[in-house]
C-alpha positions in Angstrom: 29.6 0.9 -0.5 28.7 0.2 -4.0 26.9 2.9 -6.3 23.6 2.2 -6.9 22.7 3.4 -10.6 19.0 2.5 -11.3 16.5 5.1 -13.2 13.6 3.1 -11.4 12.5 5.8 -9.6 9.4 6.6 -11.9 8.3 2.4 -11.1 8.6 3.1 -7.4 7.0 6.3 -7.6 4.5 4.4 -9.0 4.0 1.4 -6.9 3.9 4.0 -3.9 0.8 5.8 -5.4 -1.1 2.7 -6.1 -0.2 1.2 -2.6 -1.4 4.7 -1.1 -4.4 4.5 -3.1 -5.3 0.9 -2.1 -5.2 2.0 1.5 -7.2 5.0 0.8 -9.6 2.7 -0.7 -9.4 0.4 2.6 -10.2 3.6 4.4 -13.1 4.7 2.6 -14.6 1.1 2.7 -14.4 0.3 6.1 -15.1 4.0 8.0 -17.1 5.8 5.4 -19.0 3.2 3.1 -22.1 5.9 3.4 -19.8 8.5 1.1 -20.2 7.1 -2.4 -22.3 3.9 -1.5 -22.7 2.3 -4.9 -19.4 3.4 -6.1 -17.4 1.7 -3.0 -19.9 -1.1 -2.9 -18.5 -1.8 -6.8 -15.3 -1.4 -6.0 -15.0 -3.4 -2.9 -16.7 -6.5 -4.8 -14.2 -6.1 -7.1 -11.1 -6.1 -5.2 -13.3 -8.8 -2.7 -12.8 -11.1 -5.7 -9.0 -11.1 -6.4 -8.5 -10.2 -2.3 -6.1 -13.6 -1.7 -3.7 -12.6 -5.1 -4.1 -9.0 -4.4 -2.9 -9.2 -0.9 0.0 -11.4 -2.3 0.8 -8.4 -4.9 1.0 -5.7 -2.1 3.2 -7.6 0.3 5.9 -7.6 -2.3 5.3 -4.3 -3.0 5.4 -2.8 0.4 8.6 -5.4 0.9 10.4 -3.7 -2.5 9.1 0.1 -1.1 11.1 -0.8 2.2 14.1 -2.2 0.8 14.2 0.5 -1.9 13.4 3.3 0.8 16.4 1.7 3.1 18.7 1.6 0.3 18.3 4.7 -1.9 17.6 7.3 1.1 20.2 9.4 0.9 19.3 9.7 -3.0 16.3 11.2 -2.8 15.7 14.6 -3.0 15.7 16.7 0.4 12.3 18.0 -0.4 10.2 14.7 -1.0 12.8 12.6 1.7 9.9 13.1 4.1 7.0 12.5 2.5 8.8 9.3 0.8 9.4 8.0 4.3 5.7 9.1 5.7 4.1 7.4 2.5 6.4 4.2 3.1 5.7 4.1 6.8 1.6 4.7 6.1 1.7 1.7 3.4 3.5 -0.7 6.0 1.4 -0.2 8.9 -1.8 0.2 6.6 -0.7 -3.3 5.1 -0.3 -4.7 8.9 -3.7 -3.1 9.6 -5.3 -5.3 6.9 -3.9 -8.5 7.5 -5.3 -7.9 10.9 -9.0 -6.9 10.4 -9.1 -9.5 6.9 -7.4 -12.1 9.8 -9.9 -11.3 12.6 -12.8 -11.5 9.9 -11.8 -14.7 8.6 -11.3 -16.4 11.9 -15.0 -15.2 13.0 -16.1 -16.5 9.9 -14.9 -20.2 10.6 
């Protein structure tokens, strides 16, 4: 198999954080809105606005994790291997989650 040479790892590093951190903020809005009312309140009207693109934005993202989780595996260091593939695995099924409840809210909305 072909070597892959890429120094990308600080981008997907990155792109795992923020996907962690937009579930996290999933989390927090729809089983503790009471922690941090007017601060999640903001934030959710915020993210309510763009939801369409933003939903757009993290299914590529969690689709590039994946791939980049399935083809760099063995290059990752021992020590962070497992929490790579947790953190993966917790943005994928968060993402599923999502589309689910944002599904099931839309379709009682119509």
């Amino acid at each position: 198999m072909a070597e892959l040479k890429s120094n990308n790892s600080r981008q997907i590093a990155l792109v795992l954080w923020l996907m962690l951190t937009l579930n996290l903020v999933f989390i927090w809005t729809k089983f503790f809105p009471n922690i941090g009312e007017d601060f999640i309140t903001w934030l959710d009207n915020g993210l309510e606005s763009i939801r369409v693109p933003l939903t757009i934005v993290e299914f590529i993202a969690i689709g590039t994790l994946f791939v980049d989780l399935v083809m760099r595996y063995d290059s990752v260091s021992k020590k962070l291997r497992t929490l790579h593939v947790i953190g993966v695995g917790i943005c994928v099924c968060g993402f599923i989650f999502k589309a689910f409840i944002f599904f099931l809210h839309s379709a009682y909305l119509s």
